[in-house]
C-alpha positions, -999 to 999 in steps of 0.1 A, spaced: 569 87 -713 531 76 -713 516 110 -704 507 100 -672 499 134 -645 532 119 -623 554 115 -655 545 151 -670 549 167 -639 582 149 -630 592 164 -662 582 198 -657 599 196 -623 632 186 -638 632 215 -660 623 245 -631 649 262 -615 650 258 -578 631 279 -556 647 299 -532 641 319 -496 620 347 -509 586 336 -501 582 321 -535 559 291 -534 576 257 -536 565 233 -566 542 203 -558 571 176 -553 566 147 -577 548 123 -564 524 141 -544 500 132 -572 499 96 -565 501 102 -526 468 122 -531 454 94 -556 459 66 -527 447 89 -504 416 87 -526 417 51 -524 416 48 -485 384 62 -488 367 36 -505 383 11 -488 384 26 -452 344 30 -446 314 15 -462 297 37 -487 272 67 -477 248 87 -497 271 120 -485 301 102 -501 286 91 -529 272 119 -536 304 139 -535 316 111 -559 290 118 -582 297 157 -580 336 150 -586 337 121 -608 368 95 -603 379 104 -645 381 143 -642 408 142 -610 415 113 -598 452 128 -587 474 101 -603 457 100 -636 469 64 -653 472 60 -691 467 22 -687 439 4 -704 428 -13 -665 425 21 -649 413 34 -676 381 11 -675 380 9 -637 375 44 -634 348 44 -658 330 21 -645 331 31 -608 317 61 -622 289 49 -644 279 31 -611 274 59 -589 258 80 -623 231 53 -627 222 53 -587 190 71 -585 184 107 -580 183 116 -551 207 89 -536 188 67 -504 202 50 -483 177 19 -499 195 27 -533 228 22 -522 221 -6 -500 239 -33 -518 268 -13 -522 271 -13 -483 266 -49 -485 293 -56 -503 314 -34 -485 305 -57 -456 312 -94 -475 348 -70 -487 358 -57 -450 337 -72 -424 322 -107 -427 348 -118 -453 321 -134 -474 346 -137 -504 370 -150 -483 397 -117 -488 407 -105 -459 422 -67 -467 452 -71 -441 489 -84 -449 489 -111 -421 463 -138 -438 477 -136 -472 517 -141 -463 513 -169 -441 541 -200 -435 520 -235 -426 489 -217 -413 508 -192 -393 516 -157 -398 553 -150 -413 575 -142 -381 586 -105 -382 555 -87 -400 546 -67 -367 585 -55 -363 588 -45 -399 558 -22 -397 568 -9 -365 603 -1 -385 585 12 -416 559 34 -395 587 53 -373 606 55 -406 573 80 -420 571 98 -387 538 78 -376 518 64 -349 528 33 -339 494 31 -321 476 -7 -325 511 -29 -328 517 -52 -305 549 -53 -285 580 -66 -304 583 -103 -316 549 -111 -313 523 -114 -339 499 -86 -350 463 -91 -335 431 -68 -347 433 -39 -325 401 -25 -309 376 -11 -329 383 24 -317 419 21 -329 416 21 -362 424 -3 -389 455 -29 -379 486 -17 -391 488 -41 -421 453 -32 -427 452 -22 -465 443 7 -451 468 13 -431 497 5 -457 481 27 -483 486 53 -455 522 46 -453 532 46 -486 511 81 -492 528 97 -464 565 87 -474 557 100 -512 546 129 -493 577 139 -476 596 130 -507 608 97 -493 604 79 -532 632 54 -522 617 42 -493 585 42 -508 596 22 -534 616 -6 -511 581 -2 -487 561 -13 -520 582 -41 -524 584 -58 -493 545 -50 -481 520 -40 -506 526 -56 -537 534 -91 -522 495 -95 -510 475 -64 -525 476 -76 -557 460 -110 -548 435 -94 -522 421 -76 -551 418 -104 -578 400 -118 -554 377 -92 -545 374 -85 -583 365 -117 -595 338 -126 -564 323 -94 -556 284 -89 -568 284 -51 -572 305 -41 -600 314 -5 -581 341 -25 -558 352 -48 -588 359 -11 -604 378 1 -573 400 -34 -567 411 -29 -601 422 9 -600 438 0 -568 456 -27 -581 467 -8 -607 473 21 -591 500 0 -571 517 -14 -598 519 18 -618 537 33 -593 562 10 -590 573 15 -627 575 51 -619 592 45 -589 617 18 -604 629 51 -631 632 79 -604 650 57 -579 671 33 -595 652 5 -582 641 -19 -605 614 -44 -594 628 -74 -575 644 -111 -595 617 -129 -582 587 -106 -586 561 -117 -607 567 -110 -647 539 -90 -667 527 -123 -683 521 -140 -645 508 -105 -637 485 -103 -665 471 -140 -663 465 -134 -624 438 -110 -635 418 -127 -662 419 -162 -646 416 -147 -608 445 -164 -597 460 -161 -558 494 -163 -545 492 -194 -531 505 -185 -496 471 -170 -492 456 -182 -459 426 -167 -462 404 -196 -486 414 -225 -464 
């Protein structure tokens, strides 16, 4: 074990006795640490930055409870530098101070300035076109976790952006992280862990190289990191408590490692044609 929150409480877990019918509090199930950790995440990812959540940030720093505390040297360093961003902002936080945070947020999620687009459909793409079947699968994976399946289209056709009022897409980033917190959430690891597998870490990775290595404020080069590895930390976790190891073909840590220090893409990214 590394020590991580999930690993020591996994362990502690193991060795309780079960709880009974006698109004006794039930343990926090095992994962509900990382759930709560990518909960965390949608919220940078889901809205562009205010002075209220910034300053609640700066109140609750990202290193003293994150929720799915990593022992990993990326996280580690992400973390601390998210925070050492929003410590340096002046005091009191304007919204002139934290202006090119929300412009970056905007290049990220809105114009696609850096050319990464945070939704599933432009980075798994076959000849230009979106790979046949994403909408059904979601629509599969989102009944499977008991949620709305509000904003697909009907089945066999491709996803298209929803209206604004709807929310993100359902392979929004957003929207996946949602997933996979809500099946760790109802204990579903299994199904997390083949959800992982077939959605998130076949584009999320390379979305966040990308947003990483072009982005100008270091804050979101900080959070692409900790999501990344965020993601693939949980997988190893996963891969022990389920059985499951990581696919034949998925990437080894060498590939893994290189895609971060030379900000390389999976090259069935549509998004920089």
């Amino acid at each position: 074990m590394n020590g991580s929150i999930l690993e020591r409480t996994a362990e502690r877990l193991s060795a309780e006795p079960p709880f009974g019918l006698d109004g006794v509090t039930p343990p926090v199930p095992p994962f509900a640490p990382a759930a709560a950790g990518l909960r965390r995440l949608t919220g940078f990812h889901g809205a562009e930055p205010t002075v209220e959540f910034l300053a609640g940030l700066r109140a609750a720093p990202l290193r003293g409870g994150f929720g799915f505390m990593l022992d990993r040297d990326d996280a580690l360093q992400a973390i601390a530098l998210v925070d050492e961003v929003v410590s340096d902002l002046p005091d009191p936080l304007t919204e002139e101070c934290i202006a090119p945070l929300r412009a970056d947020f905007t290049a990220i999620h809105r114009s696609l300035g850096y050319r990464a687009h945070p939704a599933e459909r432009d980075w798994m793409t076959g000849e230009g076109k979106p790979v046949a079947g994403l909408a059904d699968s979601l629509r599969r994976w989102r009944q499977r976790a008991g949620l709305s399946l509000d904003g697909l289209p009907p089945d066999n056709l491709p996803l298209n952006e929803p209206p604004l009022a709807a929310g993100p897409a359902p392979d929004h980033l957003v929207s996946e992280l949602d997933l996979l917190a809500t099946l760790l959430e109802h204990g579903q690891a299994a199904d997390a862990t083949l959800f992982l597998d077939q959605h998130p870490l076949r584009w999320v990775p390379g979305f966040c190289s990308r947003v990483a290595t072009r982005c100008r404020e270091p804050f979101y080069a900080g959070v692409a990191i900790l999501t990344a590895a965020h993601l693939d930390h949980l997988r190893d976790l996963l891969a022990g408590a389920c059985g499951l190891p990581r696919p034949a073909e998925e990437d080894g840590d060498d590939t893994r490692r290189r895609r971060w220090t030379e900000g390389r893409l999976p090259r069935t990214c549509g998004c920089d044609s």
